[in-house]
N, C-alpha and C positions, 0 to 999 in steps of 0.2 A: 397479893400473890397467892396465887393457888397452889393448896398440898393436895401432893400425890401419894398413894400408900404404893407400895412396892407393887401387891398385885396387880394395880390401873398402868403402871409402867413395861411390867412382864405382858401384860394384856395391849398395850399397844406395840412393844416389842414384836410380839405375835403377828400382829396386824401387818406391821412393818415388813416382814419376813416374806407373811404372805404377798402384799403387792413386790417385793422383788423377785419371787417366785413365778410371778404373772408377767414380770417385762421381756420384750419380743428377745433380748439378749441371753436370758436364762432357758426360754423355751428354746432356742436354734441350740444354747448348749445343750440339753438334754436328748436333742434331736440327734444331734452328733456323735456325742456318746453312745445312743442305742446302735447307730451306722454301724460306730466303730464296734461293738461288743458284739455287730451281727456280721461282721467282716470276715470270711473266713481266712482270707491273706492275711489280715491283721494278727488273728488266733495262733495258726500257724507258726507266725514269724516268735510269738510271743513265747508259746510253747519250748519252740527250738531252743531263743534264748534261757527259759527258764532251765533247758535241760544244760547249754555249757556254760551255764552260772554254778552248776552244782557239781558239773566237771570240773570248773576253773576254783574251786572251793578245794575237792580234792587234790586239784595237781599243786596248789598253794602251800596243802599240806605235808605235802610229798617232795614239796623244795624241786617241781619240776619247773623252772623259770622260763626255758623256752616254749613246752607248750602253752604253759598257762598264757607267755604272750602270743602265742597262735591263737589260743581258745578266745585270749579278750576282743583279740581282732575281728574275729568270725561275731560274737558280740557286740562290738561296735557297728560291724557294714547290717549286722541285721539290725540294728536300733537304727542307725541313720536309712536304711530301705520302709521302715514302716514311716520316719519323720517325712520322706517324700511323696507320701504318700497324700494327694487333695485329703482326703476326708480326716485323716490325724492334724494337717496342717490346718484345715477349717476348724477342727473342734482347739488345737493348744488356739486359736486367734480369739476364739470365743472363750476362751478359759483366762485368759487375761483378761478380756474384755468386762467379763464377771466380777473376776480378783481386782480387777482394777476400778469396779463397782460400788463393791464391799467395804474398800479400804478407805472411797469417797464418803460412803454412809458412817462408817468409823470414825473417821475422821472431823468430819462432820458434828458429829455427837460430840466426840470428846475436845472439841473447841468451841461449840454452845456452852455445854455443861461449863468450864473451864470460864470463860465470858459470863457467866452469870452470877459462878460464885465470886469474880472480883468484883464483879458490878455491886452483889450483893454487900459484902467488905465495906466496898467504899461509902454506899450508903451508910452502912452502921457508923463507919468514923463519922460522916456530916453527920447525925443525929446525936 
């Protein structure tokens, strides 16, 4: 059985990293992302909300309850205008697609890892 020293496993971790970096799924997100952070409707819309999120902060504080559910509403139709948008809906599909990549590699590992050390166990009892 071959040892590994921690650095040779950080050192393929690395490696690991890199080719997920290089799959066609990683590059279309990244390609998305720039779309999207060079969108100027997307910016826009994001601005707006950040501005009556810091409204809706102060009118919370101010025990104003009916605007603040005006303010949240105007926040909601702008969040759901940018989710309609193809290019935010292409990049959340690709963002899963990633997340749901990662979690495979994850997961992956830690039921190798997991299967080797009972395997291992079990050996040592037959010996």
């Amino acid at each position: 059985m071959a040892k590994y020293t921690r650095e040779e496993i950080i050192e393929r971790t690395e490696q690991l990293a890199k080719m997920i970096r290089d799959t066609e799924e990683v590059e279309f997100y990244q390609r998305a992302e720039k779309q999207i952070n060079q969108n100027q409707k997307v910016n826009d819309r994001i601005a707006q909300i950040k501005k009556l999120q810091k409204q809706a902060v102060n009118l919370q504080h101010y025990g104003k309850i009916a605007a603040l559910k005006e303010t949240e509403a105007k926040i909601d139709a702008l969040q759901k205008e940018i989710d309609e948008l193809p290019i935010v809906s292409e990049f959340k599909e690709s963002q899963g697609i990633v997340n749901d990549m990662l979690q495979m590699v994850t997961k992956t590992i830690a039921e190798t890892v997991e299967t080797e050390i009972l395997s291992s166990i079990e050996k040592k009892k037959e010996d």
